[in-house]
C-alpha positions in Angstrom: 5.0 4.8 15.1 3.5 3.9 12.0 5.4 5.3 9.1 4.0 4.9 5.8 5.8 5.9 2.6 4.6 10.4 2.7 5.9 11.3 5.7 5.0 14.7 7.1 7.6 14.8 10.2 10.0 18.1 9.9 11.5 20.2 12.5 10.0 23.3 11.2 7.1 23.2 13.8 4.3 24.1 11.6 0.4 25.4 12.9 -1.8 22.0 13.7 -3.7 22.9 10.6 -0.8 21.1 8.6 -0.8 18.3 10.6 -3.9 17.1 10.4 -3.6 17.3 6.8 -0.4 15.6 6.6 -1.8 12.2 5.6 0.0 9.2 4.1 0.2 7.5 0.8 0.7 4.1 1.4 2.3 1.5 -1.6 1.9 -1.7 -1.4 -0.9 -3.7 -4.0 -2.1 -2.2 -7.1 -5.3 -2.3 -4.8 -7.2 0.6 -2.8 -7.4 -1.2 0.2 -5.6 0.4 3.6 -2.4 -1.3 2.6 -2.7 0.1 -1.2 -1.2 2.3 -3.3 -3.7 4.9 -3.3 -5.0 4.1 0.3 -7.9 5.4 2.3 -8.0 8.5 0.2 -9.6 10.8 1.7 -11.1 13.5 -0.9 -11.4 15.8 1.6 -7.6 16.5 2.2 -7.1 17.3 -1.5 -9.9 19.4 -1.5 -9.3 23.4 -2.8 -10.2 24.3 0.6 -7.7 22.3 2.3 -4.9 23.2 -0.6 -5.7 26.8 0.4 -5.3 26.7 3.3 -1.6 25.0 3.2 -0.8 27.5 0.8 -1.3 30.3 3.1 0.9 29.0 5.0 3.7 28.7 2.4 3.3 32.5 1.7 4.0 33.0 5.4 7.0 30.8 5.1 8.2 30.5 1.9 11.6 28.9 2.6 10.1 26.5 4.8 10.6 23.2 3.1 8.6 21.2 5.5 5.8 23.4 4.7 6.0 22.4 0.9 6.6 18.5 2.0 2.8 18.9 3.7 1.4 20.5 0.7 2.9 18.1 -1.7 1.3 15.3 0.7 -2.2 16.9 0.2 -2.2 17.2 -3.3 -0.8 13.5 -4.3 -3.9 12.4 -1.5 -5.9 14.7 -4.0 -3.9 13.0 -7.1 -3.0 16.0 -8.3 0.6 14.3 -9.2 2.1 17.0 -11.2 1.2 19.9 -8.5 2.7 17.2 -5.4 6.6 16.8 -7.7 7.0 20.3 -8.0 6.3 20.7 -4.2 8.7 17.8 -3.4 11.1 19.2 -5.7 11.0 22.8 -3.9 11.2 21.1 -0.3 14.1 19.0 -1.4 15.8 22.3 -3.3 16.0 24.0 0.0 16.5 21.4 1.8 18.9 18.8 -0.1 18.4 16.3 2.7 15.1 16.3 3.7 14.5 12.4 3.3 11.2 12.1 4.1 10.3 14.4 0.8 12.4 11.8 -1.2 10.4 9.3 -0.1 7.5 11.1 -0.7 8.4 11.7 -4.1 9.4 8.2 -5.2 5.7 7.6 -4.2 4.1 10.1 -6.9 7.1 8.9 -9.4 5.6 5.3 -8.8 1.8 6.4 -9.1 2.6 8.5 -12.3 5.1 5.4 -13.6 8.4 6.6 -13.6 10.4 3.6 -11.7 13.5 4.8 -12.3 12.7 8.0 -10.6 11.2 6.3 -7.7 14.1 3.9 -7.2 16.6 6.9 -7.2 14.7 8.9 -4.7 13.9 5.8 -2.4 18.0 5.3 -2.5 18.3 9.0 -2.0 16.9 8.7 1.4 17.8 5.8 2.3 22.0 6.9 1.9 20.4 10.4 4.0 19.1 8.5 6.1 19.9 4.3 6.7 17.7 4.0 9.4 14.8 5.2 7.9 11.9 2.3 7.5 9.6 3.6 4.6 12.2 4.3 2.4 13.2 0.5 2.6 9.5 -0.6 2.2 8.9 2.0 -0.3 11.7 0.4 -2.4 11.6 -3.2 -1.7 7.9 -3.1 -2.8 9.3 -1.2 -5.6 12.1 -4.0 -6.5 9.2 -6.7 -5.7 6.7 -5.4 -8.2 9.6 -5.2 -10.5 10.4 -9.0 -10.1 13.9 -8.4 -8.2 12.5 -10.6 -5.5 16.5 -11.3 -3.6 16.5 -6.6 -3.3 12.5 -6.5 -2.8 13.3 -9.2 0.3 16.7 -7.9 1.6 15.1 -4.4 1.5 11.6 -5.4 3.4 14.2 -7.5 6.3 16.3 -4.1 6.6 13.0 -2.4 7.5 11.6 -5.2 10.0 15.5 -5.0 11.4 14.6 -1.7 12.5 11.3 -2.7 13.9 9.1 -0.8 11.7 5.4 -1.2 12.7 4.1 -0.6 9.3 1.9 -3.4 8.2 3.7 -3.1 4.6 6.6 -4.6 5.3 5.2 -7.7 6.9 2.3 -8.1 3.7 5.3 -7.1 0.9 7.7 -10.1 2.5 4.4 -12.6 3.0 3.6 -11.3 -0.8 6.9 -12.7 -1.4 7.7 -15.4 0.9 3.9 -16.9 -0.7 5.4 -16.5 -4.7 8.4 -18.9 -3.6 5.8 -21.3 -1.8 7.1 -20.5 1.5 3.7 -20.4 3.1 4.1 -20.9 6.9 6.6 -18.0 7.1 3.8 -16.1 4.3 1.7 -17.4 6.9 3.2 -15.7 10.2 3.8 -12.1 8.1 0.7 -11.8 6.9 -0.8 -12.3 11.2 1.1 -10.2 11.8 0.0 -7.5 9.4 -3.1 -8.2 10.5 -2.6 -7.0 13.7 -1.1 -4.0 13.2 -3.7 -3.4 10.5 -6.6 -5.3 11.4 -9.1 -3.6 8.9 -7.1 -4.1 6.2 -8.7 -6.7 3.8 -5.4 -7.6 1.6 -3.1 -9.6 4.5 -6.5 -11.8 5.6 -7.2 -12.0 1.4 -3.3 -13.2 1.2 -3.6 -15.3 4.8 -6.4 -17.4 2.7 -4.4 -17.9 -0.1 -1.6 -19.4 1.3 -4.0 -21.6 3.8 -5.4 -22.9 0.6 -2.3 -23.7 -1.0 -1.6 -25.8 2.5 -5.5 -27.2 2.1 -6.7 -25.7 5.1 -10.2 -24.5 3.6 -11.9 -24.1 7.3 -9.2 -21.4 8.1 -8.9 -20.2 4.2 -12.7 -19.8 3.9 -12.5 -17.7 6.9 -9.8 -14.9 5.8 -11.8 -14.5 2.5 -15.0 -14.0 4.7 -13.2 -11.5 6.1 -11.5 -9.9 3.2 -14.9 -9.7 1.9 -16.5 -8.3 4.8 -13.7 -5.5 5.0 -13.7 -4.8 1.4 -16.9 -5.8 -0.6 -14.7 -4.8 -3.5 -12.1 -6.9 -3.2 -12.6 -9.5 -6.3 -9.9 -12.2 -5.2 -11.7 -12.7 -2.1 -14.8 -13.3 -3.7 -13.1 -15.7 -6.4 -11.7 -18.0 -3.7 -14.4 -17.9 -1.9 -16.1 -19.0 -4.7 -13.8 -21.9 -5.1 -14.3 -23.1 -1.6 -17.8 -23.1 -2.0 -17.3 -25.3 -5.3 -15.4 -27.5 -3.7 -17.5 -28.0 -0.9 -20.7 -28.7 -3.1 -22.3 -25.7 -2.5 -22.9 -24.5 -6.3 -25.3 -22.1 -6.1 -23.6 -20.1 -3.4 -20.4 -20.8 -5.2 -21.9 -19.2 -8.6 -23.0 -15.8 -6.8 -19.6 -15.4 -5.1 -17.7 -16.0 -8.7 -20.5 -13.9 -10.4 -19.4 -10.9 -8.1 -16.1 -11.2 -8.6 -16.2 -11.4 -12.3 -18.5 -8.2 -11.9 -15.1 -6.3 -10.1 -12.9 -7.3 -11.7 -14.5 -8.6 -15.6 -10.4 -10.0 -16.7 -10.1 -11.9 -13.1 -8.8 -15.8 -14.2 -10.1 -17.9 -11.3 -13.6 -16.2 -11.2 -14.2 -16.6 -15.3 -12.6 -20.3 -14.8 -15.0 -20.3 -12.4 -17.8 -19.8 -14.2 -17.0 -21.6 -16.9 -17.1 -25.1 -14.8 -19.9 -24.1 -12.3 -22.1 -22.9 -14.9 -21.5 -25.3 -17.4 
């Protein structure tokens, strides 16, 4: 099973209305890509309509914390942040070791910027629970973001110990394993976070990187082909595609691929450095 950082599991056996609503927040890039922070959003599950609806349920069962968990889920996929804590905080109130709301609150404490409360509440349920995969992720992207690379990878290793299939924990450790120049093992985490997420743009977008830092252009050229056809928005793609292209001659082709990356992303170095020498 795929567990990614809001989990909606309980034991409380709630009507299939919450269930389908019970989506996940992922965390992972700054990016809204399928391994993102604010992934896939779907504006649908935040609608008023859907809120409603979990919120009759609550009035059936008001002590049911797992029905509060689900709500708060829908309302952070809505970013309605403030609404999603005080959920969290009444599913955890009734039920002081419900891990999967910790978990699910670090998330909104990370999205709203209050580490400190996301690192607590990730350690929270991990010490409820040790065997319990997202909270590891959640924090070990947490400590990586944060520049505590030795936590961010011991944390990320815990969670492939206990053979998580989330596609997070393999992209966070290549993230990592790339930053130290490690690129054949960034190389093998990022495959395999491509195929247990193989519409995901970021791990082919990080794949390329780290075949370029080996010079393998034919192979890096094709990830950020990829990336790009995935997620037309994805800048870095574009940039180093760009680069490729540069370096391959092709200038023309090279100056429309930096063009739109500058255009996504306006303070992206390698596409204004781009640019700057194709253009000039």
């Amino acid at each position: 099973m795929n567990r990614n950082a809001v989990d909606t599991t309980g034991r409380s056996g709630l009507a299939a209305c919450m269930m389908i609503a019970a989506l996940a927040l992922a965390g992972c890039e700054t990016t809204t890509g399928p391994l993102g922070e604010v992934a896939g959003i779907d504006a649908a599950q935040g609608s008023s309509e859907n809120i409603s609806s979990l919120s009759a349920v609550i009035q059936r069962s008001p002590n049911d914390p797992e029905a509060y968990n689900v709500r708060g889920t829908a309302l952070g996929r809505g970013g309605r942040y403030k609404e999603a804590l005080e959920d969290f905080d009444t599913a955890i109130r009734l039920n002081p070791n419900f891990y999967q709301a910790y978990a699910n609150r670090a998330l909104i404490h990370r999205l709203t910027g209050n580490q400190q409360a996301a690192l607590q509440d990730y350690t929270r349920a991990i010490q409820i629970n040790p065997s319990y995969d997202a909270a590891y992720i959640g924090r070990g992207n947490l400590y990586r973001l944060a520049g505590r690379a030795d936590e961010a990878l011991r944390d990320l290793q815990q969670a492939i110990q206990l053979d998580t299939t989330d596609p997070r924990a393999y992209h966070n450790r290549g993230l990592l394993y790339q930053a130290r120049g490690q690129h054949d093992f960034a190389i093998e985490d990022f495959a395999t976070a491509i195929s247990l997420a193989p519409n995901s743009a970021e791990p082919y977008n990080g794949r390329g990187l780290s075949y370029l830092a080996r010079n393998d252009e034919e192979n890096a050229l094709a990830d950020f082909n990829t990336a790009i056809k995935l997620d037309k928005t994805n800048a870095e793609a574009w940039a180093y595609q760009g680069l490729i292209l540069e370096r391959r001659g092709d200038k023309a082709r090279a100056i429309r691929s930096y063009g739109e990356a500058a255009r996504l992303d306006p303070n992206l170095k390698a596409a204004k450095d781009g640019l700057s020498r194709t253009r000039g």
